[in-house]
C-alpha positions in Angstrom: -3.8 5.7 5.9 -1.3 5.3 3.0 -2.1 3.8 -0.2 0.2 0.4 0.4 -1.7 -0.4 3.6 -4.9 -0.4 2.1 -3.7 -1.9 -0.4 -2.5 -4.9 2.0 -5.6 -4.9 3.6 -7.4 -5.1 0.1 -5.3 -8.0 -0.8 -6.1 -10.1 2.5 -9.7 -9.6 1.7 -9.0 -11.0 -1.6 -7.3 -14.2 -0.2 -10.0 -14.6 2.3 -12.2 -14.7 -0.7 -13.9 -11.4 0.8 -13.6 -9.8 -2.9 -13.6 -11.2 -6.0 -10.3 -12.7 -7.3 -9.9 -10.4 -10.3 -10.1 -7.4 -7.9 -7.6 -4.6 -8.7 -6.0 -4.2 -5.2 -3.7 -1.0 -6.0 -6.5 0.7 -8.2 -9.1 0.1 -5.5 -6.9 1.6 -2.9 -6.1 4.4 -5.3 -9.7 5.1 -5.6 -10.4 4.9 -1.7 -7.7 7.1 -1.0 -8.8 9.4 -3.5 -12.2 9.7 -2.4 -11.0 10.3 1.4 -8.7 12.6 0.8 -12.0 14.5 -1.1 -14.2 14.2 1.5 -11.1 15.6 4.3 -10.8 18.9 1.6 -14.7 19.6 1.7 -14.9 19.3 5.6 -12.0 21.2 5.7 -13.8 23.9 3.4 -16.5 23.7 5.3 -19.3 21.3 3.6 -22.0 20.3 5.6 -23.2 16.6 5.9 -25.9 17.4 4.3 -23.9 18.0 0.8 
């Protein structure tokens, strides 16, 4: 998933009152991105579930 289209989905969830108004939308995709494209490198490197 691309940053912009979390960041859309982000965004609805903010309108729907789902997050808190003064959420960052484009940091907080940032940071998911981030943190999945970590998690993608470790499997690929092999990491176990267990780390």
């Amino acid at each position: 998933m691309s940053v912009t289209l979390i960041q859309q989905r982000i965004a609805d969830d903010i309108n729907k009152g789902l997050l808190p108004e003064e959420t960052d939308a484009r940091h907080l995709a940032e940071y998911v991105v981030t943190v999945q494209q970590g998690m993608a490198q470790q499997a690929r490197d092999g990491a176990d579930r267990s780390s």
